[in-house]
ROVOMAR-967529 format. One record per residue (C-alpha): z, y, x; residue number from 1. Coordinates in Angstrom, 2 decimals. Layout:
{pz = Z py = Y px = X num = NUM} $
...
This chain:
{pz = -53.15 py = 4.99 px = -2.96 num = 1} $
{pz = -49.95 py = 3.74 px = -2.28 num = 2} $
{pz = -49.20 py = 1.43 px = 0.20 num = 3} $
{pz = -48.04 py = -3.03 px = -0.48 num = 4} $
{pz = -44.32 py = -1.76 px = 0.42 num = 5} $
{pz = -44.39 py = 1.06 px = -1.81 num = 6} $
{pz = -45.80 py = -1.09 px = -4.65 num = 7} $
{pz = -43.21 py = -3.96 px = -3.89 num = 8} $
{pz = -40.06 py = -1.06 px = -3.71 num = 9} $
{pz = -41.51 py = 0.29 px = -7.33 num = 10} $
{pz = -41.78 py = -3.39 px = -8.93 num = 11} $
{pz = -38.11 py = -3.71 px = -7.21 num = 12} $
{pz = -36.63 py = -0.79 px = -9.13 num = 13} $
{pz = -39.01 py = -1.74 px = -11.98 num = 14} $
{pz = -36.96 py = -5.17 px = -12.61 num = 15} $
{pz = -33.35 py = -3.71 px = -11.24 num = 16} $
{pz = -33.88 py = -1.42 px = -14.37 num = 17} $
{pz = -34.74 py = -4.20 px = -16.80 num = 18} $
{pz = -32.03 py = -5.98 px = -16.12 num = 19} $
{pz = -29.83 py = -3.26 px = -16.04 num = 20} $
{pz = -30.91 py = -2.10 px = -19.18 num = 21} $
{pz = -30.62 py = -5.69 px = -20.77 num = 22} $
{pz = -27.31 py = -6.17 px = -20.18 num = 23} $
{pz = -26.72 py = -2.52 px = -21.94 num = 24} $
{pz = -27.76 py = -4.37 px = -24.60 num = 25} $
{pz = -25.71 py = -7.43 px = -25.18 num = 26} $
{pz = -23.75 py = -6.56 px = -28.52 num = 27} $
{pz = -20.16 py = -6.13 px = -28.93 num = 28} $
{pz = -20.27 py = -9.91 px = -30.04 num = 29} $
{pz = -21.61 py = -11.22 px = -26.74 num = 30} $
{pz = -18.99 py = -9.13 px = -25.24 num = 31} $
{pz = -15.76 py = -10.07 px = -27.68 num = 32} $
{pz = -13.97 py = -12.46 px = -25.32 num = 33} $
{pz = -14.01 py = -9.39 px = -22.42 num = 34} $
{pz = -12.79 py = -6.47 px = -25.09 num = 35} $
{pz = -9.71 py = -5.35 px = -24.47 num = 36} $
{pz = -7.01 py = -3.87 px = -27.05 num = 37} $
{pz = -6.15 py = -0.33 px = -26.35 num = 38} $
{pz = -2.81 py = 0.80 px = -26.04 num = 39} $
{pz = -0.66 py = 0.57 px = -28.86 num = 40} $
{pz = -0.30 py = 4.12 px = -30.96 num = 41} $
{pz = 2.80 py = 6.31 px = -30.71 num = 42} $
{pz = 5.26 py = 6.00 px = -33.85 num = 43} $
{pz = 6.36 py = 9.54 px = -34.66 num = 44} $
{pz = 9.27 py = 10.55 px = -36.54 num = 45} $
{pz = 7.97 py = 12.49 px = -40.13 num = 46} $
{pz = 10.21 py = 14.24 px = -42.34 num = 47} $
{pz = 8.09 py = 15.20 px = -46.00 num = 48} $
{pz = 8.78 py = 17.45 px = -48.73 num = 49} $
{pz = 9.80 py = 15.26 px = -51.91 num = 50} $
{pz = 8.39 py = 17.87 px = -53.91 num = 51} $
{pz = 4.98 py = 17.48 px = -52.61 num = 52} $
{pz = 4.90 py = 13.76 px = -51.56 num = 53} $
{pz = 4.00 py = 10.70 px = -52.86 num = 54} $
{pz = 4.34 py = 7.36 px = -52.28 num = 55} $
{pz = 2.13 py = 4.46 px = -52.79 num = 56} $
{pz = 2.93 py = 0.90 px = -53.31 num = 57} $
{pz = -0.61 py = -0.80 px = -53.30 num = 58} $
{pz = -1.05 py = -4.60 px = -54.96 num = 59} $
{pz = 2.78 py = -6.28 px = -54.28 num = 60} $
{pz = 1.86 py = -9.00 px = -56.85 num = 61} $
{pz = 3.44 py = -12.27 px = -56.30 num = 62} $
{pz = -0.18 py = -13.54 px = -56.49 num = 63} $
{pz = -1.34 py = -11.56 px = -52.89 num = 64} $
{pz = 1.91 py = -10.89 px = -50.91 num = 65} $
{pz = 2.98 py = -14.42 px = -51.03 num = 66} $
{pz = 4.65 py = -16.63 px = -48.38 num = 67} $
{pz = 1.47 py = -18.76 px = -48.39 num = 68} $
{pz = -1.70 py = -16.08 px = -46.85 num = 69} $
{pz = 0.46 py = -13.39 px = -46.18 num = 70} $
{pz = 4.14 py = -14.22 px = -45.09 num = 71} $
{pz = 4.19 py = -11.32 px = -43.26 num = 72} $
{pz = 3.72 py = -9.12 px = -46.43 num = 73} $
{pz = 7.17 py = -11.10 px = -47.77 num = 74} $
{pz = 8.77 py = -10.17 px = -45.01 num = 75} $
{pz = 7.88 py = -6.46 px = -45.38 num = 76} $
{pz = 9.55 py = -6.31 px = -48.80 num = 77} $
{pz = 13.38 py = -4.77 px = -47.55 num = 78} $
{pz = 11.31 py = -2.34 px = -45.57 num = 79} $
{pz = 9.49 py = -0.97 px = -48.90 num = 80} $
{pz = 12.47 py = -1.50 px = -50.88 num = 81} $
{pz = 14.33 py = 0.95 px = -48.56 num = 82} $
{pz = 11.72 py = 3.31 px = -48.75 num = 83} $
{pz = 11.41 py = 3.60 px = -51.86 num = 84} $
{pz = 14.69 py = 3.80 px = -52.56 num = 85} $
{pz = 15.22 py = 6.53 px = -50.67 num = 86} $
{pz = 12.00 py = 7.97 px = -52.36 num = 87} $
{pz = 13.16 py = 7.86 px = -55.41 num = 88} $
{pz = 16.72 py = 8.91 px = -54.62 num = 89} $
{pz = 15.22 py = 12.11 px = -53.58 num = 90} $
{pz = 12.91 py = 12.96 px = -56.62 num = 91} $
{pz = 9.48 py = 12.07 px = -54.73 num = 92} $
{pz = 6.51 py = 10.36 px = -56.47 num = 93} $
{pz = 6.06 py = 7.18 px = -56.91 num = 94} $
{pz = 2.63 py = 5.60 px = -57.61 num = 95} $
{pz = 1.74 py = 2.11 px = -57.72 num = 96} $
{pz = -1.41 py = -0.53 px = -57.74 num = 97} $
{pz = -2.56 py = -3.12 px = -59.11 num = 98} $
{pz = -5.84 py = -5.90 px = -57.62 num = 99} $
{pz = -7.95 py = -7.84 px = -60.02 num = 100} $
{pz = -6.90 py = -8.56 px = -63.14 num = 101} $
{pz = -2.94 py = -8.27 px = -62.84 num = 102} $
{pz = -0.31 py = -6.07 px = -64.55 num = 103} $
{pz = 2.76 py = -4.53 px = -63.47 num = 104} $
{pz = 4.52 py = -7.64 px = -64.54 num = 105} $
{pz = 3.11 py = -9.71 px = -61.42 num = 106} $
{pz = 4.76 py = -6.96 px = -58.80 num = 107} $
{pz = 7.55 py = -8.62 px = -56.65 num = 108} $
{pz = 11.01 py = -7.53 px = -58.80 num = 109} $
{pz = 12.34 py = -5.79 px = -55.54 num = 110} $
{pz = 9.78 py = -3.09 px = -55.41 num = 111} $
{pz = 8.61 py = -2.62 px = -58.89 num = 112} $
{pz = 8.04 py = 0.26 px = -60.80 num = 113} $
{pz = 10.10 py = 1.68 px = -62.70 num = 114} $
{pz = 9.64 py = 3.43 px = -66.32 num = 115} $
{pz = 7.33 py = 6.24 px = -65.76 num = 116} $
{pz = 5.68 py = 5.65 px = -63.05 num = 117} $
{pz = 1.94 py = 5.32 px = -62.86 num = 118} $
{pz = -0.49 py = 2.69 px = -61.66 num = 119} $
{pz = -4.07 py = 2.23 px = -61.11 num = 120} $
{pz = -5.98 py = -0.71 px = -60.96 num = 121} $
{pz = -9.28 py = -0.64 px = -58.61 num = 122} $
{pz = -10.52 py = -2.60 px = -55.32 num = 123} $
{pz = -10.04 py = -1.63 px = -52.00 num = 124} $
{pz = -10.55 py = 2.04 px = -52.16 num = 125} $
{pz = -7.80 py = 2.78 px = -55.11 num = 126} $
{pz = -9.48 py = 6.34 px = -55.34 num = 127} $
{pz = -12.52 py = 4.65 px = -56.32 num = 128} $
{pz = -12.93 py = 4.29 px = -60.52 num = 129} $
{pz = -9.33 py = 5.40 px = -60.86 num = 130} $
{pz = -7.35 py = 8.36 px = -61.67 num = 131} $
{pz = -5.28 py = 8.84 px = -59.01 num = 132} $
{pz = -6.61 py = 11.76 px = -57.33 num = 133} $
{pz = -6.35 py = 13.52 px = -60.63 num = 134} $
{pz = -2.41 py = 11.93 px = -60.72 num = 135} $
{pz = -1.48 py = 13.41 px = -57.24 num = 136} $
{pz = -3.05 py = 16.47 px = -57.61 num = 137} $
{pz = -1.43 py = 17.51 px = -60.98 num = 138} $
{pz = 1.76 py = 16.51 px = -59.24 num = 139} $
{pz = 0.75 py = 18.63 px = -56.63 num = 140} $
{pz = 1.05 py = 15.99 px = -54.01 num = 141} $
{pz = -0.12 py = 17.51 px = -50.34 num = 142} $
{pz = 1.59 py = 13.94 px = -48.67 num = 143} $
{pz = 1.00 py = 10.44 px = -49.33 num = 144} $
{pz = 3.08 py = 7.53 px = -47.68 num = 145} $
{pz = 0.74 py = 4.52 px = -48.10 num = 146} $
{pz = 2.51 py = 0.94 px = -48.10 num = 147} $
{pz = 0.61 py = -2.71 px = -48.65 num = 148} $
{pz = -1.16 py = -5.76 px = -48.46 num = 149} $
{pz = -4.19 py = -6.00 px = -47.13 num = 150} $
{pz = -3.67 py = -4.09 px = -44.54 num = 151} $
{pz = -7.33 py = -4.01 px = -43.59 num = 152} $
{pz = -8.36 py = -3.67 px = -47.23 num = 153} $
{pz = -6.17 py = -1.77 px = -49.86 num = 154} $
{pz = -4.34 py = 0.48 px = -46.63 num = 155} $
{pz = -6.96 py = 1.17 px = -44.50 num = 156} $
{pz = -9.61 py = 2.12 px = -47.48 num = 157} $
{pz = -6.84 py = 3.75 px = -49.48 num = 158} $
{pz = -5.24 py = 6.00 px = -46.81 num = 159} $
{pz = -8.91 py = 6.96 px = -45.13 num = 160} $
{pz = -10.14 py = 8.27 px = -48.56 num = 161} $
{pz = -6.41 py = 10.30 px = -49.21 num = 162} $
{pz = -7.24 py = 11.75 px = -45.28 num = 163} $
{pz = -11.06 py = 12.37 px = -46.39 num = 164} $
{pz = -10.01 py = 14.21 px = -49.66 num = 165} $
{pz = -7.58 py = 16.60 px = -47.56 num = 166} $
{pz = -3.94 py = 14.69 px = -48.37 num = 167} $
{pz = -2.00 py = 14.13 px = -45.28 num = 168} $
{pz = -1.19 py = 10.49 px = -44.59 num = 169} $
{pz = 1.77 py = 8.97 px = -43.53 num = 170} $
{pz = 1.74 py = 4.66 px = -42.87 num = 171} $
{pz = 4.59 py = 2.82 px = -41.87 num = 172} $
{pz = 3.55 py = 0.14 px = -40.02 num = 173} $
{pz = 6.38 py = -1.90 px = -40.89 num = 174} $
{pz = 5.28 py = -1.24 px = -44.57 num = 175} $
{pz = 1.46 py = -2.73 px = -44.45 num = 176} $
{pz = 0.86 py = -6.39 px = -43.99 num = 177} $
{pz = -2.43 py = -8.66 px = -43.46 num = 178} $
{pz = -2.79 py = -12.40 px = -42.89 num = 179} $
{pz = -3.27 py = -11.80 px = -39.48 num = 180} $
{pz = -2.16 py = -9.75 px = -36.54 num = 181} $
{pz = -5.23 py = -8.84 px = -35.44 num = 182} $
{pz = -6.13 py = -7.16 px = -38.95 num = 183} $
{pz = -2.90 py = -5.28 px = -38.73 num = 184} $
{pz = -3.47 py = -4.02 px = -35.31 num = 185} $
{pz = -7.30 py = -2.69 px = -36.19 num = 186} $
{pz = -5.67 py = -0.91 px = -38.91 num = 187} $
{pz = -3.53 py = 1.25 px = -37.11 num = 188} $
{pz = -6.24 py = 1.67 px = -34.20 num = 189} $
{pz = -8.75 py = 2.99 px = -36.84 num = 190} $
{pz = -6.17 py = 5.33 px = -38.58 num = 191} $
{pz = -5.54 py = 7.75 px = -35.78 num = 192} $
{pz = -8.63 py = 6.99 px = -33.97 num = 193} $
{pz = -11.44 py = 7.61 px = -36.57 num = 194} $
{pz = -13.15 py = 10.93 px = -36.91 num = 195} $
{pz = -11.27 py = 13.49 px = -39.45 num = 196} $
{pz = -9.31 py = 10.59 px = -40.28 num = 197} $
{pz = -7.04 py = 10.66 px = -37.13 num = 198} $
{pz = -6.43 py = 14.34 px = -37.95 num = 199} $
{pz = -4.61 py = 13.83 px = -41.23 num = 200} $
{pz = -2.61 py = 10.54 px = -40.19 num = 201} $
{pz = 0.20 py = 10.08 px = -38.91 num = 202} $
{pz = 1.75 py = 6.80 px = -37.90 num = 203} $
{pz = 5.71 py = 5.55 px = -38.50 num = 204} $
{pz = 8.40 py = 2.83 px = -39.25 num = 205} $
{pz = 10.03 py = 2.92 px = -42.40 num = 206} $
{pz = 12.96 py = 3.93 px = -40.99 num = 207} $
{pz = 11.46 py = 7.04 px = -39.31 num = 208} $
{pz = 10.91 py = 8.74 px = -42.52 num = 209} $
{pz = 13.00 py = 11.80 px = -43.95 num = 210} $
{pz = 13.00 py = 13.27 px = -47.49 num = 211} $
């Protein structure tokens, strides 16, 4: 039998472990305030083959990338406007799309499409009920360079799936846009920090792009 200190050193370890293994359990809400950011992802210069890239403009209505929720995504606009000048300049492809219930017509006038060029109107994932896979790949696009608002939503959802269905990804930071910084910032943590994901993306600045 074992002895009143023996007993009293088991119960001892007995609770340490408890409480050790209770505060294991407090969930990453109890711990927000004490999370902190990790550093901030490397930008890498990306030069892509017009002939096999694409580039996608998701949901620049008025309606969405307004001065009002999303200032942010206003002040994007030059950035995209470059880019997809330059795009287009050098024979890449261009697709765009559309949120909801609106039409090409509702796209800000410095980044709309122009005759010929295809859009496809779905949530989030703009794979999802749409025919843009089957657009890209008859193109035979091997690159996409995914721009927009939300950044959490339409980006994040649009260029996982593209990364998922073997496309490489390229996202200019300075080319997706949320109402908030924070929704921004998760976006470009998950892209190169998700499994399989991470391996197809690849994170720039507009200006950082080559044709």
């Amino acid at each position: 039998m074992r002895s009143v200190r023996e007993k009293s050193v088991a119960a001892a370890v007995l609770a340490a472990g408890l409480a050790a293994g209770a505060a294991q359990a407090q969930t990453i809400v109890d711990e927000w305030a004490s999370v902190k950011a990790p550093p901030a992802p490397e930008l890498k210069r990306v030069n892509v083959d017009p002939k096999t890239t694409a580039l996608l403009l998701l949901d620049f209505v008025k309606q969405i990338c307004n001065p009002g929720p999303r200032p942010r995504c206003v002040a994007s606009l030059p950035k995209v406007k470059h880019l997809l000048t330059v795009a287009r300049a050098k024979g890449a492809a261009v697709v765009y799309s559309l949120a909801g219930n609106f039409t090409a017509a509702d796209i800000w006038p410095e980044v709309a499409p122009a005759a010929g060029e295809p859009a496809v109107s779905s949530g989030p994932d703009k794979f999802l009920n749409t025919d843009l896979e089957r657009i890209l790949r008859e193109k035979g696009i091997k690159t996409v360079i995914v721009t927009g608002v939300a950044a959490e939503g339409a980006v994040l959802n649009t260029a996982s799936q593209a990364a998922l269905r073997g496309f490489k990804v390229v996202v200019p930071v300075d080319g997706m846009s949320s109402s908030t910084l924070y929704a921004e910032q998760y976006t470009a943590w998950h892209l190169v920090d998700a499994p399989r994901i991470s391996l197809q993306v690849t994170l720039t600045r507009s200006d950082e792009v080559t044709f």
